[in-house]
C-alpha positions, 0 to 999 in steps of 0.5 A: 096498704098492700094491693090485696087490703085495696082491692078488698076496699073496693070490692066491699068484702074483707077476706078472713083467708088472703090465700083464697083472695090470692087464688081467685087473683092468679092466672095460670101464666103466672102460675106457670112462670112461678112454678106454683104447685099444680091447681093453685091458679084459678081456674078450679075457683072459677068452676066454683064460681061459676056454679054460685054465679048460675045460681043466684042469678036464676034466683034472682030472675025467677024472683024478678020476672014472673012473666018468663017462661023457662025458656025465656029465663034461660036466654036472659041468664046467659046473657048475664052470665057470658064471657062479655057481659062479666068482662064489662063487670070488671073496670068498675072494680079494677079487677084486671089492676090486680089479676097476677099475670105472667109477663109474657101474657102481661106484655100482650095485653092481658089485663084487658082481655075479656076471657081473663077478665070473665074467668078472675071474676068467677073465680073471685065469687067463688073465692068469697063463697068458700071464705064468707059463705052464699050470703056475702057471695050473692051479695058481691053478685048483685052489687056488681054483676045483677046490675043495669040488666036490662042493657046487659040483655039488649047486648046480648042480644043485639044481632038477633033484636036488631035483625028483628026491627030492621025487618020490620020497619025498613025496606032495605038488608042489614049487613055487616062490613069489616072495615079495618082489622089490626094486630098480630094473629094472638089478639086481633082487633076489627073494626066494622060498621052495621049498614042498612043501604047506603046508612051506616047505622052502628060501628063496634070494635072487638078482638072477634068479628062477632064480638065487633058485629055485636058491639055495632048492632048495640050502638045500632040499637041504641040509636034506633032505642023506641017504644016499639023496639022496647017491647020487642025486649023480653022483660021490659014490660010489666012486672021488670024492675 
Protein backbone atom coordinates (compact mmCIF):
# COMPACT_ATOMS: atom_id res chain seq x y z
CA UNK A 1 0.00 0.00 0.00
CA UNK A 2 1.65 3.41 -1.22
CA UNK A 3 1.52 6.38 1.67
CA UNK A 4 -0.99 8.17 -0.43
CA UNK A 5 -3.76 4.71 -0.55
CA UNK A 6 -3.19 5.00 3.90
CA UNK A 7 -3.47 8.16 4.42
CA UNK A 8 -7.14 7.94 2.18
CA UNK A 9 -7.70 5.11 4.56
CA UNK A 10 -7.39 7.41 7.32
CA UNK A 11 -9.16 10.36 6.31
CA UNK A 12 -12.17 8.12 5.10
CA UNK A 13 -12.30 9.61 1.38
CA UNK A 14 -10.67 7.91 -1.52
CA UNK A 15 -9.56 10.35 -4.57
CA UNK A 16 -10.69 9.69 -8.20
CA UNK A 17 -7.53 12.25 -8.95
CA UNK A 18 -4.12 11.25 -6.97
CA UNK A 19 -2.76 14.37 -8.46
CA UNK A 20 -5.08 16.85 -6.63
CA UNK A 21 -4.26 14.37 -3.37
CA UNK A 22 -0.73 15.18 -4.34
CA UNK A 23 -1.19 18.63 -4.40
CA UNK A 24 -2.96 19.54 -1.42
CA UNK A 25 0.10 17.07 0.42
CA UNK A 26 3.08 19.45 -1.22
CA UNK A 27 4.66 22.12 0.46
CA UNK A 28 6.53 24.50 -1.24
CA UNK A 29 10.04 23.30 0.15
CA UNK A 30 9.50 20.61 -1.79
CA UNK A 31 8.40 22.08 -4.59
CA UNK A 32 11.19 24.27 -4.74
CA UNK A 33 13.99 21.45 -4.17
CA UNK A 34 12.22 19.46 -6.86
CA UNK A 35 11.89 21.85 -9.34
CA UNK A 36 8.19 21.38 -9.69
CA UNK A 37 6.43 23.55 -12.13
CA UNK A 38 5.63 26.98 -10.56
CA UNK A 39 1.84 26.94 -8.60
CA UNK A 40 1.78 23.05 -8.09
CA UNK A 41 2.35 23.33 -4.40
CA UNK A 42 -0.37 23.99 -2.19
CA UNK A 43 -0.61 26.79 -1.65
CA UNK A 44 -3.33 28.01 -4.38
CA UNK A 45 -5.15 24.68 -2.69
CA UNK A 46 -5.27 26.07 0.42
CA UNK A 47 -6.93 29.74 -1.06
CA UNK A 48 -9.30 27.07 -2.22
CA UNK A 49 -9.66 25.46 0.90
CA UNK A 50 -9.99 28.12 3.16
CA UNK A 51 -12.81 29.76 1.36
CA UNK A 52 -14.79 25.84 1.74
CA UNK A 53 -13.75 25.90 5.26
CA UNK A 54 -15.45 29.59 6.00
CA UNK A 55 -18.37 28.30 4.50
CA UNK A 56 -19.50 25.25 6.11
CA UNK A 57 -18.47 26.41 9.16
CA UNK A 58 -20.68 29.60 9.16
CA UNK A 59 -23.24 27.20 8.24
CA UNK A 60 -22.80 24.99 10.66
CA UNK A 61 -22.79 27.62 13.35
CA UNK A 62 -25.58 30.00 12.07
CA UNK A 63 -27.58 26.34 12.17
CA UNK A 64 -26.05 25.52 15.54
CA UNK A 65 -26.48 28.39 17.75
CA UNK A 66 -29.37 30.43 17.05
CA UNK A 67 -28.61 32.57 20.24
CA UNK A 68 -25.51 34.47 18.48
CA UNK A 69 -25.62 37.44 17.34
CA UNK A 70 -23.62 38.37 13.80
CA UNK A 71 -20.95 39.45 15.80
CA UNK A 72 -20.78 36.54 18.25
CA UNK A 73 -20.87 34.13 15.25
CA UNK A 74 -18.04 35.87 13.67
CA UNK A 75 -15.65 35.68 17.04
CA UNK A 76 -16.82 31.78 17.27
CA UNK A 77 -15.88 31.07 13.46
CA UNK A 78 -12.39 32.57 13.89
CA UNK A 79 -11.55 30.54 16.54
CA UNK A 80 -12.55 27.40 14.53
CA UNK A 81 -10.86 28.33 11.63
CA UNK A 82 -7.40 29.70 13.02
CA UNK A 83 -3.97 28.54 12.37
CA UNK A 84 -3.81 26.76 16.12
CA UNK A 85 -7.10 25.16 16.27
CA UNK A 86 -6.43 23.43 12.35
CA UNK A 87 -3.05 22.71 13.66
CA UNK A 88 -4.36 20.55 16.71
CA UNK A 89 -6.95 18.72 13.65
CA UNK A 90 -4.06 17.48 12.22
CA UNK A 91 -2.49 14.47 14.61
CA UNK A 92 -5.84 12.68 14.71
CA UNK A 93 -5.10 12.06 10.73
CA UNK A 94 -1.45 12.02 10.94
CA UNK A 95 -1.28 14.87 8.32
CA UNK A 96 2.01 16.09 9.15
CA UNK A 97 3.33 11.77 8.60
CA UNK A 98 2.45 12.44 5.04
CA UNK A 99 3.11 16.41 4.13
CA UNK A 100 5.99 16.42 1.03
CA UNK A 101 8.57 18.70 2.64
CA UNK A 102 12.03 19.80 1.35
CA UNK A 103 14.79 18.13 3.62
CA UNK A 104 16.04 21.41 5.03
CA UNK A 105 12.58 22.44 6.09
CA UNK A 106 12.30 18.61 7.11
CA UNK A 107 15.29 18.77 9.28
CA UNK A 108 14.20 21.83 11.31
CA UNK A 109 11.02 20.39 12.59
CA UNK A 110 8.60 20.98 9.76
CA UNK A 111 6.01 18.24 10.24
CA UNK A 112 5.09 19.60 13.71
CA UNK A 113 4.98 23.13 12.71
CA UNK A 114 1.39 24.65 13.02
CA UNK A 115 1.49 27.15 10.04
CA UNK A 116 2.49 24.01 7.89
CA UNK A 117 0.18 21.75 9.45
CA UNK A 118 -3.10 24.61 9.30
CA UNK A 119 -2.34 25.62 5.57
CA UNK A 120 -1.93 21.08 4.49
CA UNK A 121 -5.23 21.03 5.97
CA UNK A 122 -6.78 23.63 3.78
CA UNK A 123 -5.27 22.73 1.40
CA UNK A 124 -6.64 18.98 1.63
CA UNK A 125 -10.35 20.53 1.78
CA UNK A 126 -9.91 22.27 -0.91
CA UNK A 127 -8.46 19.31 -2.76
CA UNK A 128 -11.69 16.83 -1.81
CA UNK A 129 -13.96 19.73 -2.84
CA UNK A 130 -12.46 20.03 -6.50
CA UNK A 131 -12.39 15.92 -6.77
CA UNK A 132 -15.78 15.15 -4.66
CA UNK A 133 -17.55 17.99 -4.63
CA UNK A 134 -19.21 20.34 -1.41
CA UNK A 135 -20.70 17.27 0.14
CA UNK A 136 -17.60 15.07 0.63
CA UNK A 137 -15.97 18.21 1.62
CA UNK A 138 -18.46 19.31 4.49
CA UNK A 139 -18.39 16.02 5.47
CA UNK A 140 -14.05 15.63 5.78
CA UNK A 141 -15.14 19.36 7.76
CA UNK A 142 -17.25 18.09 10.39
CA UNK A 143 -15.47 14.86 10.79
CA UNK A 144 -12.40 16.43 11.59
CA UNK A 145 -12.22 20.03 12.11
CA UNK A 146 -16.21 20.93 13.70
CA UNK A 147 -15.45 18.76 16.60
CA UNK A 148 -15.11 19.37 20.51
CA UNK A 149 -16.19 22.90 19.64
CA UNK A 150 -16.80 24.14 22.37
CA UNK A 151 -13.04 23.58 23.67
CA UNK A 152 -11.79 25.02 20.57
CA UNK A 153 -13.31 28.31 21.64
CA UNK A 154 -12.37 28.45 25.17
CA UNK A 155 -8.56 28.16 23.56
CA UNK A 156 -9.17 30.77 21.44
CA UNK A 157 -10.13 32.68 23.87
CA UNK A 158 -8.22 32.00 26.72
CA UNK A 159 -6.60 35.18 27.62
CA UNK A 160 -9.57 37.25 27.23
CA UNK A 161 -11.89 34.73 29.12
CA UNK A 162 -9.47 34.10 31.80
CA UNK A 163 -8.75 37.93 32.45
CA UNK A 164 -12.53 38.11 32.51
CA UNK A 165 -12.77 35.41 35.87
CA UNK A 166 -9.59 36.56 37.09
CA UNK A 167 -11.03 40.13 37.54
CA UNK A 168 -14.01 39.06 39.25
CA UNK A 169 -13.47 36.63 41.33
CA UNK A 170 -9.73 37.53 42.75
CA UNK A 171 -8.11 40.44 44.47
CA UNK A 172 -4.79 40.00 42.86
CA UNK A 173 -3.37 40.80 38.84
CA UNK A 174 -3.00 38.34 36.37
CA UNK A 175 0.36 38.06 34.87
CA UNK A 176 2.40 36.14 32.57
CA UNK A 177 6.11 35.29 33.28
CA UNK A 178 8.82 33.78 30.33
CA UNK A 179 10.47 31.25 32.37
CA UNK A 180 12.65 29.43 29.69
CA UNK A 181 13.02 30.18 25.89
CA UNK A 182 14.87 27.69 23.69
CA UNK A 183 15.98 27.16 20.20
CA UNK A 184 17.48 28.80 17.33
CA UNK A 185 16.05 32.12 16.16
CA UNK A 186 14.04 30.01 13.13
CA UNK A 187 11.74 27.95 15.76
CA UNK A 188 11.92 29.14 19.11
CA UNK A 189 10.07 27.50 22.06
CA UNK A 190 9.08 29.34 25.36
CA UNK A 191 8.04 28.45 28.29
CA UNK A 192 5.67 30.59 30.63
CA UNK A 193 3.82 29.93 33.56
CA UNK A 194 0.26 32.22 34.29
CA UNK A 195 0.44 33.46 37.99
CA UNK A 196 -1.96 35.62 39.93
CA UNK A 197 0.40 36.76 43.31
CA UNK A 198 2.61 34.18 44.51
CA UNK A 199 -0.01 31.13 42.49
CA UNK A 200 1.06 29.74 39.62
CA UNK A 201 -2.38 28.93 38.10
CA UNK A 202 -1.42 27.65 34.53
CA UNK A 203 1.85 26.73 32.50
CA UNK A 204 1.91 26.84 28.23
CA UNK A 205 4.41 26.06 25.62
CA UNK A 206 4.64 27.58 22.13
CA UNK A 207 7.03 28.46 19.12
CA UNK A 208 5.54 32.29 20.32
CA UNK A 209 5.22 34.09 23.70
CA UNK A 210 1.41 34.60 22.68
CA UNK A 211 0.86 31.11 21.69
CA UNK A 212 2.65 29.96 25.24
CA UNK A 213 0.54 32.59 27.02
CA UNK A 214 -2.31 31.23 25.52
CA UNK A 215 -1.65 27.61 26.18
CA UNK A 216 -1.06 28.67 30.24
CA UNK A 217 -4.29 30.75 30.41
CA UNK A 218 -6.13 27.26 28.93
CA UNK A 219 -4.63 24.85 31.07
CA UNK A 220 -5.45 28.10 33.90
CA UNK A 221 -9.05 27.85 32.70
CA UNK A 222 -9.43 24.38 32.84
CA UNK A 223 -8.14 24.19 36.29
CA UNK A 224 -10.68 27.13 37.29
CA UNK A 225 -13.58 25.06 34.62
CA UNK A 226 -17.00 26.05 36.75
CA UNK A 227 -20.74 27.03 36.29
CA UNK A 228 -19.79 30.50 36.38
CA UNK A 229 -16.95 30.30 34.26
CA UNK A 230 -19.16 28.45 31.90
CA UNK A 231 -21.68 30.95 31.47
CA UNK A 232 -19.24 33.68 30.86
CA UNK A 233 -18.37 31.31 27.34
CA UNK A 234 -20.43 32.11 24.51
CA UNK A 235 -22.65 29.39 23.19
CA UNK A 236 -22.53 27.21 26.23
CA UNK A 237 -26.06 27.85 27.34
CA UNK A 238 -29.38 26.77 25.87
CA UNK A 239 -29.61 25.68 22.52
CA UNK A 240 -25.42 24.83 22.10
CA UNK A 241 -25.08 20.85 21.21
Amino acid sequence: MSKQEDFQNIIGYHFNDDKLLRQALTHSSFANEKHIKKHLDNERMEFLGDAVLEVVTSEYLFLHYPELSEGDLTKFRASLVCEPTLADCAPQIRLGDFILLGRGEDRTGGRKRKSILSDALEALIGAIYLDGGLTNAKEFILKFVLTDIEHKKLFYDSKTILQEYVQGNYDGNLKYNVLEETGPDHDKSFTVEARIGDEVIGMGKGHTKKAAEQQAAYQALLKFNSEKLKEQIPGQGEGCI
